[in-house]
DOTILO-748379 format. One record per residue: x, y negated, z negated of N, C-alpha, C, O, CB in turn; residue number from 1. Coordinates in nm, 3 decimals. Glycine has a CB too. Layout:
N
+---------+---------+---------+---------+---------+---------+---------+---------+---------+---------+---------+---------+---------+---------+---------+-----+
!     nxx !     nyy !     nzz !    caxx !    cayy !    cazz !     cxx !     cyy !     czz !     oxx !     oyy !     ozz !    cbxx !    cbyy !    cbzz !  nr !
+---------+---------+---------+---------+---------+---------+---------+---------+---------+---------+---------+---------+---------+---------+---------+-----+
!       X !       Y !       Z !       X !       Y !       Z !       X !       Y !       Z !       X !       Y !       Z !       X !       Y !       Z ! NUM !
...
+---------+---------+---------+---------+---------+---------+---------+---------+---------+---------+---------+---------+---------+---------+---------+-----+
END
This chain:
98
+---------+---------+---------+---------+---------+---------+---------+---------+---------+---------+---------+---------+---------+---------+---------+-----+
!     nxx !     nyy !     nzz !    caxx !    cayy !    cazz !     cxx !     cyy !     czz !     oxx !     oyy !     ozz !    cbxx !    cbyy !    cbzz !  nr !
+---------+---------+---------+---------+---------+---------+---------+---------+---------+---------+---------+---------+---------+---------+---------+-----+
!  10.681 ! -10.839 !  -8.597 !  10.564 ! -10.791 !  -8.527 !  10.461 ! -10.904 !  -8.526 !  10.426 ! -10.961 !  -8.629 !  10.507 ! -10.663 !  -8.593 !   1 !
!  10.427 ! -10.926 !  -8.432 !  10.298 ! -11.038 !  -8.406 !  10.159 ! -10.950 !  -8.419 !  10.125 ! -10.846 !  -8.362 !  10.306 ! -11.119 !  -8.227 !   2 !
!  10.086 ! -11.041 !  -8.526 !   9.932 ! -11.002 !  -8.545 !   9.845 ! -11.019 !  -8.427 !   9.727 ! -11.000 !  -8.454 !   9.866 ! -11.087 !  -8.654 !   3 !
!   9.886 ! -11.068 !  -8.227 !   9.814 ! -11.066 !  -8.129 !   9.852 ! -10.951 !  -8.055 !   9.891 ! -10.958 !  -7.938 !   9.818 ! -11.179 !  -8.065 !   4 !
!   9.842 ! -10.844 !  -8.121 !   9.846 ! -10.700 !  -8.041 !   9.756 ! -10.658 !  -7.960 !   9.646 ! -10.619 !  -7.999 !   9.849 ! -10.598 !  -8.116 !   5 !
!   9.791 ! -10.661 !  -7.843 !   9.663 ! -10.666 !  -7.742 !   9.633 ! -10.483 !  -7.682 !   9.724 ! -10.416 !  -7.633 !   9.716 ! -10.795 !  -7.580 !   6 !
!   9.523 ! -10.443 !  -7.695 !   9.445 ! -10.348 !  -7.667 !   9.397 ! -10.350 !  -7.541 !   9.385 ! -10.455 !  -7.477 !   9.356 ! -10.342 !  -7.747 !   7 !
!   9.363 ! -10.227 !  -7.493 !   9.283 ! -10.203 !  -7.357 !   9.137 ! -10.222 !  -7.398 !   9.064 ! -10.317 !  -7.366 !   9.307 ! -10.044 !  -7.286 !   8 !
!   9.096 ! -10.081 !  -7.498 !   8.956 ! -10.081 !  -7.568 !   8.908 ! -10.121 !  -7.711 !   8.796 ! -10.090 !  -7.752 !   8.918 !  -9.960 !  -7.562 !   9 !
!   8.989 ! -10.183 !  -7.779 !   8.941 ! -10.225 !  -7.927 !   8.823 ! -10.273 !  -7.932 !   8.734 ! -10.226 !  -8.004 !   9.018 ! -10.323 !  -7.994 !  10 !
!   8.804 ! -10.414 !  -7.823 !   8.684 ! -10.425 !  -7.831 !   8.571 ! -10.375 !  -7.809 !   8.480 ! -10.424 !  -7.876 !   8.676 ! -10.478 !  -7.806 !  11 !
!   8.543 ! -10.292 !  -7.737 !   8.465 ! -10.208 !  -7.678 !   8.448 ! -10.085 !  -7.805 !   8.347 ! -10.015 !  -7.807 !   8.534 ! -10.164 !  -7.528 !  12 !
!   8.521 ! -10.074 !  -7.873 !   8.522 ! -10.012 !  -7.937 !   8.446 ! -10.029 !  -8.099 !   8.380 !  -9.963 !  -8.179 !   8.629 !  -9.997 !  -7.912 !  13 !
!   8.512 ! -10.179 !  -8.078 !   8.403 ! -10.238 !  -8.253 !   8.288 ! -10.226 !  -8.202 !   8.196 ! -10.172 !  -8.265 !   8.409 ! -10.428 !  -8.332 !  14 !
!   8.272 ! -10.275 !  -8.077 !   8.102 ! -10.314 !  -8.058 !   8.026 ! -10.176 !  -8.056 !   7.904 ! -10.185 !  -8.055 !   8.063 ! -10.405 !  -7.895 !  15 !
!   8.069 ! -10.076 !  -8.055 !   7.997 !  -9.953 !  -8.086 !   7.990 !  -9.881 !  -8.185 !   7.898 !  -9.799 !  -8.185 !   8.018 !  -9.882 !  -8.026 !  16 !
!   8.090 !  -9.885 !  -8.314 !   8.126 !  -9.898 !  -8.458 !   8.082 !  -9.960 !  -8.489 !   8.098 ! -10.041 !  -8.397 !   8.221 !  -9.914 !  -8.507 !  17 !
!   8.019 ! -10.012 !  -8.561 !   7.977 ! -10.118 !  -8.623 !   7.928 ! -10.070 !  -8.807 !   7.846 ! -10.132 !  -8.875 !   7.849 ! -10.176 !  -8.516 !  18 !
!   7.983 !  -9.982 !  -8.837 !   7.980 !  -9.910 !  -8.970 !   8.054 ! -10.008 !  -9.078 !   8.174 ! -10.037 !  -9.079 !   8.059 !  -9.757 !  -8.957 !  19 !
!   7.919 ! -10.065 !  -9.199 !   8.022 ! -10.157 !  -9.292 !   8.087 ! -10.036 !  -9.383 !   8.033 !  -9.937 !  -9.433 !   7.931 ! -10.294 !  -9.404 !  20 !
!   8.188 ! -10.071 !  -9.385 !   8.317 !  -9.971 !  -9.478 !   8.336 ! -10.087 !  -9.620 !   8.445 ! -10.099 !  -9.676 !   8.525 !  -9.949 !  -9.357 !  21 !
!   8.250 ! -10.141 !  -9.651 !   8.265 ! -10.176 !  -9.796 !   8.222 ! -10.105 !  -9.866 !   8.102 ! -10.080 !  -9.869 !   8.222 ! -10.275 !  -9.838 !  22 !
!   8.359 ! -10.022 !  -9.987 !   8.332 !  -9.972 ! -10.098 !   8.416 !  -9.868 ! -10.030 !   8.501 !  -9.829 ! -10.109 !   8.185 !  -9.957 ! -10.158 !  23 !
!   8.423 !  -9.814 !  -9.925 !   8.508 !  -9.704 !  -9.894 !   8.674 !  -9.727 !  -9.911 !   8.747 !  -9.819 !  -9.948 !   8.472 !  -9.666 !  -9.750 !  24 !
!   8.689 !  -9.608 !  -9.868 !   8.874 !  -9.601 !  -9.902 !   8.950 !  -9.533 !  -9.829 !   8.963 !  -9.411 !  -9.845 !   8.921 !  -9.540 ! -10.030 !  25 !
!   9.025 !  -9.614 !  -9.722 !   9.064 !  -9.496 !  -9.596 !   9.256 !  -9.513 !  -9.606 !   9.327 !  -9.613 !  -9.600 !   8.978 !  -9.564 !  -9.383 !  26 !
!   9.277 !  -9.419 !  -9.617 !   9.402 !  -9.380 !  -9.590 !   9.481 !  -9.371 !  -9.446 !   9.481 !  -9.259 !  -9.395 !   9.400 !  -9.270 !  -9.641 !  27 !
!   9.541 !  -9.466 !  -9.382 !   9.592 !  -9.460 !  -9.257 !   9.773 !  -9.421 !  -9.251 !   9.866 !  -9.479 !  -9.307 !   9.551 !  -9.607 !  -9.193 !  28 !
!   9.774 !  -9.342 !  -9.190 !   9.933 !  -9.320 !  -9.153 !   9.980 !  -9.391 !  -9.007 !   9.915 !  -9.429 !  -8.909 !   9.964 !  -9.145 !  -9.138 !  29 !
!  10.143 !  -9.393 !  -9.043 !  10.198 !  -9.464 !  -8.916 !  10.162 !  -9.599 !  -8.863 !  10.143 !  -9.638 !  -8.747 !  10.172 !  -9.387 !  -8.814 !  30 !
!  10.156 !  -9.672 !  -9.002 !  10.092 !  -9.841 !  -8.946 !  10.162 !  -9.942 !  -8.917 !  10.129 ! -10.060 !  -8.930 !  10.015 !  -9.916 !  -9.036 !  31 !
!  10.282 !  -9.890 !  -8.867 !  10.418 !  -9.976 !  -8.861 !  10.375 ! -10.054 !  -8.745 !  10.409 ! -10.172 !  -8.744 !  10.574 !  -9.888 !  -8.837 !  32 !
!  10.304 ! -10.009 !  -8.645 !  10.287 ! -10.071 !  -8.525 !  10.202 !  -9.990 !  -8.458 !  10.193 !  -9.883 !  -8.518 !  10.404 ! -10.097 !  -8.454 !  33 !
!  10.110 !  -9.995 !  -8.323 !  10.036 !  -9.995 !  -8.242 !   9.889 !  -9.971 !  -8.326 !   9.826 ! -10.047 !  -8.399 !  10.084 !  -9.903 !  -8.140 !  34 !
!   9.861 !  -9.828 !  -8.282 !   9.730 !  -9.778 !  -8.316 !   9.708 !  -9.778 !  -8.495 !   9.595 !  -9.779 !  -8.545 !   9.719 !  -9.617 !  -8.246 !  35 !
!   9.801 !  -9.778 !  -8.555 !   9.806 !  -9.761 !  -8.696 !   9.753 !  -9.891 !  -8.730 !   9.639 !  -9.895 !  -8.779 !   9.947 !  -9.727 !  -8.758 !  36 !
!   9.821 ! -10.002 !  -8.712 !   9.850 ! -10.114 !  -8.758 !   9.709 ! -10.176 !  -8.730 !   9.638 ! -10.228 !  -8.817 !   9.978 ! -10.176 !  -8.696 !  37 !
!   9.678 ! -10.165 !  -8.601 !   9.515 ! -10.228 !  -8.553 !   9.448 ! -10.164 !  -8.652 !   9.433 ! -10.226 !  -8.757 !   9.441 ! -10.185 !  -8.386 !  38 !
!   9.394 ! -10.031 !  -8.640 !   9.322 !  -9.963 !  -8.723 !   9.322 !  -9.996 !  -8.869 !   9.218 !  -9.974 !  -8.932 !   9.355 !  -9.846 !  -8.705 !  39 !
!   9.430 ! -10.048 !  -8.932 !   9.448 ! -10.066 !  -9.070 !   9.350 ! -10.218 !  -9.048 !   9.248 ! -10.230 !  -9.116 !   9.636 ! -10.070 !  -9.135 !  40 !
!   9.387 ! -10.322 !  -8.957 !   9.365 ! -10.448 !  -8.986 !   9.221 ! -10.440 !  -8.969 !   9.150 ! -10.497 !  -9.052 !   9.443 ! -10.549 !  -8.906 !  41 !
!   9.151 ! -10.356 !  -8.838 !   9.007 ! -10.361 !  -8.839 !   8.922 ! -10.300 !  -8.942 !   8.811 ! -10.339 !  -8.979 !   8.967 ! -10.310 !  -8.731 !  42 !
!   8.985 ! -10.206 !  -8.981 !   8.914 ! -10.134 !  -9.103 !   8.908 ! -10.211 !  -9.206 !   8.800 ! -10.203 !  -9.266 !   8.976 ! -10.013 !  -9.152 !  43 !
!   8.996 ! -10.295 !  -9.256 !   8.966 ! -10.391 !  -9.355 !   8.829 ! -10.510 !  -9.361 !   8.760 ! -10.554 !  -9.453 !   9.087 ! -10.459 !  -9.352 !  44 !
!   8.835 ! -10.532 !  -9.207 !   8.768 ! -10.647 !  -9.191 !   8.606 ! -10.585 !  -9.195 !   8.513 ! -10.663 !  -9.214 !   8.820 ! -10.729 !  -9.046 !  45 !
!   8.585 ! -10.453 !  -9.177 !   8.461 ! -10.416 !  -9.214 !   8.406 ! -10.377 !  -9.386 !   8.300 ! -10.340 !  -9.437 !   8.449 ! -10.305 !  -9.124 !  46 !
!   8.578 ! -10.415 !  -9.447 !   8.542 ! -10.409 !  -9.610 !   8.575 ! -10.312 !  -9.662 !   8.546 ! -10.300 !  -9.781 !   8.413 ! -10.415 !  -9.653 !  47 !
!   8.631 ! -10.231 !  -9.611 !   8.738 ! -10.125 !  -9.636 !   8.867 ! -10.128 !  -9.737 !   8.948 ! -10.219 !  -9.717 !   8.792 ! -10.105 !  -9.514 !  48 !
!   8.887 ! -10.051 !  -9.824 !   9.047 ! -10.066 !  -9.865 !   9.082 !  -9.954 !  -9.827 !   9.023 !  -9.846 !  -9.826 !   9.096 ! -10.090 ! -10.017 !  49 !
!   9.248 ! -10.007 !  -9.773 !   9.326 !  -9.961 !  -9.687 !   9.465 !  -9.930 !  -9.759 !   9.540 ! -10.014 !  -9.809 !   9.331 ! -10.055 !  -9.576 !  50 !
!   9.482 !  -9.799 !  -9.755 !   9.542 !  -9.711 !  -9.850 !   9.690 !  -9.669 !  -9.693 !   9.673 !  -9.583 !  -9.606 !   9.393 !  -9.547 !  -9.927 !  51 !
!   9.815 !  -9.759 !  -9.704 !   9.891 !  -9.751 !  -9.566 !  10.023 !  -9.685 !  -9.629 !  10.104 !  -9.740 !  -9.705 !   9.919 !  -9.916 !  -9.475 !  52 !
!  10.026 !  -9.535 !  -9.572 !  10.112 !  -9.428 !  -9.607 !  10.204 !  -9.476 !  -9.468 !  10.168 !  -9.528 !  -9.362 !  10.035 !  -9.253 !  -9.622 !  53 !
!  10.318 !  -9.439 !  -9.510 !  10.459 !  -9.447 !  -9.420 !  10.597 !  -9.417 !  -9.476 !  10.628 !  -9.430 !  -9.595 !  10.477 !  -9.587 !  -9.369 !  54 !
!  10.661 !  -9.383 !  -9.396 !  10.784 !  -9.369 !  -9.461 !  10.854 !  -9.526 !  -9.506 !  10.835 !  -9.632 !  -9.446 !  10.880 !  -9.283 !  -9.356 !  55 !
!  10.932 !  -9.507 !  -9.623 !  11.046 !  -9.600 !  -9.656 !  11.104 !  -9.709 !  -9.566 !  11.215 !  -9.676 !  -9.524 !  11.149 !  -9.523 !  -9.684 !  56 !
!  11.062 !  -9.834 !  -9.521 !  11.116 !  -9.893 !  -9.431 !  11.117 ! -10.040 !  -9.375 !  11.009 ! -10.085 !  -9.336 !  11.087 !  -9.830 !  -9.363 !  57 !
!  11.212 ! -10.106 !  -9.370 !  11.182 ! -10.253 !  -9.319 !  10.978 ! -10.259 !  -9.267 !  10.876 ! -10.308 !  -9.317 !  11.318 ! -10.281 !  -9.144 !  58 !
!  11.023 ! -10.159 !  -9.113 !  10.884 ! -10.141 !  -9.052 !  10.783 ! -10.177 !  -9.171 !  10.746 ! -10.294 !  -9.182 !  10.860 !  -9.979 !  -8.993 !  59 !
!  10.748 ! -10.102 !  -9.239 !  10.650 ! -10.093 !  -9.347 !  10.617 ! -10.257 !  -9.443 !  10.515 ! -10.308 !  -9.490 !  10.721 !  -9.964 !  -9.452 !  60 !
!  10.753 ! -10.294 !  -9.438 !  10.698 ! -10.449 !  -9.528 !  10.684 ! -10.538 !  -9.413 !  10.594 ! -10.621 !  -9.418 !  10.825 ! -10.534 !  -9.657 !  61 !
!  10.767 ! -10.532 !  -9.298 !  10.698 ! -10.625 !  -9.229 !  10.499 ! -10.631 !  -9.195 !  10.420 ! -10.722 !  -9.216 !  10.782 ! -10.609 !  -9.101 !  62 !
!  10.474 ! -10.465 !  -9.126 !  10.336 ! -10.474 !  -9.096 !  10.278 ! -10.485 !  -9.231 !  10.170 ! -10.544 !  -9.216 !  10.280 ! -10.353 !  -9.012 !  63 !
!  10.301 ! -10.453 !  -9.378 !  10.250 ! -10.511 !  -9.466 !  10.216 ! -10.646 !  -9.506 !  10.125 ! -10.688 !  -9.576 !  10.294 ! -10.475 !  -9.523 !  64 !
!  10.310 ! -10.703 !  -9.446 !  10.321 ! -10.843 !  -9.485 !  10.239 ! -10.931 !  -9.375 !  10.167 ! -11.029 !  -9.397 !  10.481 ! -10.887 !  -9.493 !  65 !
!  10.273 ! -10.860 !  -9.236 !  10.182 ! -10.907 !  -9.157 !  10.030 ! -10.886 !  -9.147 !   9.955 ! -10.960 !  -9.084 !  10.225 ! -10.881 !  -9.064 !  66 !
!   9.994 ! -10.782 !  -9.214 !   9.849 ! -10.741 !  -9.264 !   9.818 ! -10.836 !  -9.364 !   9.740 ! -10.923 !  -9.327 !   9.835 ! -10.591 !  -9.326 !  67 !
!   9.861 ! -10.843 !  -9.485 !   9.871 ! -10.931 !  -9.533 !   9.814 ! -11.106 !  -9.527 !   9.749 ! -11.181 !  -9.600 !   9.960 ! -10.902 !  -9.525 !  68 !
!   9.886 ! -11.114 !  -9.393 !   9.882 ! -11.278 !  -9.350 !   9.772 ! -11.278 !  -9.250 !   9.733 ! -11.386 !  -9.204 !  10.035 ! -11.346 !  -9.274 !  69 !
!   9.704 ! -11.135 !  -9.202 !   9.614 ! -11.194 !  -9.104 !   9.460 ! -11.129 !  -9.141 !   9.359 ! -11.113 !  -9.073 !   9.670 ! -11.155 !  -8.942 !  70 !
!   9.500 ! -11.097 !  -9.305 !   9.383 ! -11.062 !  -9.365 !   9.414 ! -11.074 !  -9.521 !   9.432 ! -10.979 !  -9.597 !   9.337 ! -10.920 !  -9.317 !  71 !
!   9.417 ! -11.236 !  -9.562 !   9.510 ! -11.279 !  -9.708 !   9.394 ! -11.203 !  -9.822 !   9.450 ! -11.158 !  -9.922 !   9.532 ! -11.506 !  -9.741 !  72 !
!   9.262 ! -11.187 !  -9.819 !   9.187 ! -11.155 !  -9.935 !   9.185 ! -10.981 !  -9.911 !   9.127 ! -10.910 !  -9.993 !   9.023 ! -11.243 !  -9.939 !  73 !
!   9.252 ! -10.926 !  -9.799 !   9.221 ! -10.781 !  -9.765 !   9.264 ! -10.731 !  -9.878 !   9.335 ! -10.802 !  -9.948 !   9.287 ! -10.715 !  -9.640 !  74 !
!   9.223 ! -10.563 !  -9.933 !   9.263 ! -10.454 !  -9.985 !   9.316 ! -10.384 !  -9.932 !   9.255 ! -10.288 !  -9.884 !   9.202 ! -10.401 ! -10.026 !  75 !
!   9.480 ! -10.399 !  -9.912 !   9.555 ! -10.314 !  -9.858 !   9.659 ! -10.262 !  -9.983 !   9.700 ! -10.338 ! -10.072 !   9.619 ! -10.381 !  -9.730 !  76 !
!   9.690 ! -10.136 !  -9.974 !   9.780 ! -10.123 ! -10.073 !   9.875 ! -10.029 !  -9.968 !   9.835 !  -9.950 !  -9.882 !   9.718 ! -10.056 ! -10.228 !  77 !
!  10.029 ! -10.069 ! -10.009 !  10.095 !  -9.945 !  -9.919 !  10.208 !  -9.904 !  -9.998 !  10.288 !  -9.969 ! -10.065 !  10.149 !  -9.986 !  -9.759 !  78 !
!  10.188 !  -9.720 !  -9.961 !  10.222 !  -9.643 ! -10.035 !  10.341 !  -9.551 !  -9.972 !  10.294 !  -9.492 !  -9.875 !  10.109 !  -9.586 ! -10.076 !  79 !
!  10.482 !  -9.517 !  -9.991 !  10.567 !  -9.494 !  -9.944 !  10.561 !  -9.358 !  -9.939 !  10.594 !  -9.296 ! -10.040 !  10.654 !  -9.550 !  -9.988 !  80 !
!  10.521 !  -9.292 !  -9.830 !  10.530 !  -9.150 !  -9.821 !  10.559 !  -9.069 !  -9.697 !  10.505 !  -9.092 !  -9.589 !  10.421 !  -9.107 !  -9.865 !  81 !
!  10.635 !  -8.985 !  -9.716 !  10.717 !  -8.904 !  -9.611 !  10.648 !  -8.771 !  -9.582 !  10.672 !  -8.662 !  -9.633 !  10.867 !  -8.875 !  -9.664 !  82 !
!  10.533 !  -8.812 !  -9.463 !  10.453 !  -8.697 !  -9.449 !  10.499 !  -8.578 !  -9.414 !  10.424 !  -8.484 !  -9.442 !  10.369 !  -8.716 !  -9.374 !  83 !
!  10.612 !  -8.550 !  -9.354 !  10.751 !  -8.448 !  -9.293 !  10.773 !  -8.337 !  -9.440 !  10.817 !  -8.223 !  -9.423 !  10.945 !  -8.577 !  -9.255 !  84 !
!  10.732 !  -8.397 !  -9.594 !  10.816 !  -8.315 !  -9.692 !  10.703 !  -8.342 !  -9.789 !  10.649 !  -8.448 !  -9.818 !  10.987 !  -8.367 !  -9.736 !  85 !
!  10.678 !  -8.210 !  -9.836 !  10.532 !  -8.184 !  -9.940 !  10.635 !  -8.194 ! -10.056 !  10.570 !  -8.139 ! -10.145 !  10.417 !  -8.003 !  -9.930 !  86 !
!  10.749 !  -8.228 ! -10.111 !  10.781 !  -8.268 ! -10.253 !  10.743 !  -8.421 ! -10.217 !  10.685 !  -8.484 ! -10.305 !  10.954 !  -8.232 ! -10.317 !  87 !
!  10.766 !  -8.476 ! -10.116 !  10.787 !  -8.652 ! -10.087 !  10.598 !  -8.689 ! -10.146 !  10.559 !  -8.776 ! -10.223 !  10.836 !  -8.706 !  -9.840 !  88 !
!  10.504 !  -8.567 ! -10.059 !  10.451 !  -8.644 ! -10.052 !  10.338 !  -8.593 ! -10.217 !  10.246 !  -8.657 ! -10.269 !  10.411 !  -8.661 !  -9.893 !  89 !
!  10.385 !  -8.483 ! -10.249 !  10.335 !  -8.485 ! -10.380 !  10.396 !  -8.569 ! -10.478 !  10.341 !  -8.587 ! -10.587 !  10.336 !  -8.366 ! -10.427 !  90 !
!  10.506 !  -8.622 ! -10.449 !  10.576 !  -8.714 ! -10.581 !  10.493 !  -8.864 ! -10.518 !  10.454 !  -8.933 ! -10.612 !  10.809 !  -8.723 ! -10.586 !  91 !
!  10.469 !  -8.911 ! -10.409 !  10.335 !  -9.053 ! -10.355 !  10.189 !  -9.009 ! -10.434 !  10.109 !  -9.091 ! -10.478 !  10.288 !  -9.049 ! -10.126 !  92 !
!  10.176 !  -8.893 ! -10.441 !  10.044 !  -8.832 ! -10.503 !  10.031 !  -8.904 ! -10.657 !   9.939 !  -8.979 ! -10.692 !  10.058 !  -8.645 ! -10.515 !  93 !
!  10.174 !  -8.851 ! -10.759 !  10.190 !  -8.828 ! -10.880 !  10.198 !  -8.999 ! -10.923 !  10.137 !  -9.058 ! -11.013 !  10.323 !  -8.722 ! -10.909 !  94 !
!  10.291 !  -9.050 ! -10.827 !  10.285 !  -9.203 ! -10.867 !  10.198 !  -9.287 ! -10.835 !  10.183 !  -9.401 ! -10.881 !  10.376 !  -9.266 ! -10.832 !  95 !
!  10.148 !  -9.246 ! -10.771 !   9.992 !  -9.382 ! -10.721 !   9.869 !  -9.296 ! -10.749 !   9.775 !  -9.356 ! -10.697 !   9.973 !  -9.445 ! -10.501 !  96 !
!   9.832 !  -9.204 ! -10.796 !   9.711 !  -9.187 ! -10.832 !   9.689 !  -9.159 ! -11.001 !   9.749 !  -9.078 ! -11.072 !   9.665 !  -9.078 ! -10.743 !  97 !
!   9.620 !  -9.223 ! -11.024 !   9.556 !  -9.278 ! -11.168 !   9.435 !  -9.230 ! -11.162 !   9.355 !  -9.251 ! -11.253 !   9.546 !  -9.440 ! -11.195 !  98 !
+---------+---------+---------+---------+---------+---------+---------+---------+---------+---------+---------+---------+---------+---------+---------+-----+
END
């Protein structure tokens, strides 16, 4: 996946957002690619940590990795969860929250 994912309205869209999200903590699903994946990368850049639920999957380490590389100091953490099954996603609950 290439980090030049091109949008119709993103921009148009920061420029009216403009909310700093440092200190907050947003949970995004489905960030394997399109709307997920933007959303994860812009939310960071306003100082956000980015909490990226998905199922089990290549998908998942690549856009991790590519989040990663196009935001190296970001707070992203991603967390393997199968929103389809409430044992899946209470056992993502039991292991990542402290």
């Amino acid at each position: 996946m290439s980090n030049q994912i091109k949008t119709l309205h993103i921009q148009s869209v920061l420029k009216r957002h403009r909310l700093d999200m440092t200190g907050k903590v947003v949970a995004i699903t489905g960030i394997t690619s399109g709307t997920g994946f933007i959303t994860a990368r812009e939310i960071e850049e306003k100082g956000a940590q980015v909490i990226l639920l998905n199922r089990k999957s290549e998908h998942l380490n690549a856009a991790f990795n590519d989040l990663k590389t196009a935001a190296p100091e970001g707070k992203f953490e991603a967390i393997t969860c199968d929103l389809q099954s409430f044992i899946n996603v209470n056992a993502a609950i039991e292991n990542n929250c402290r």
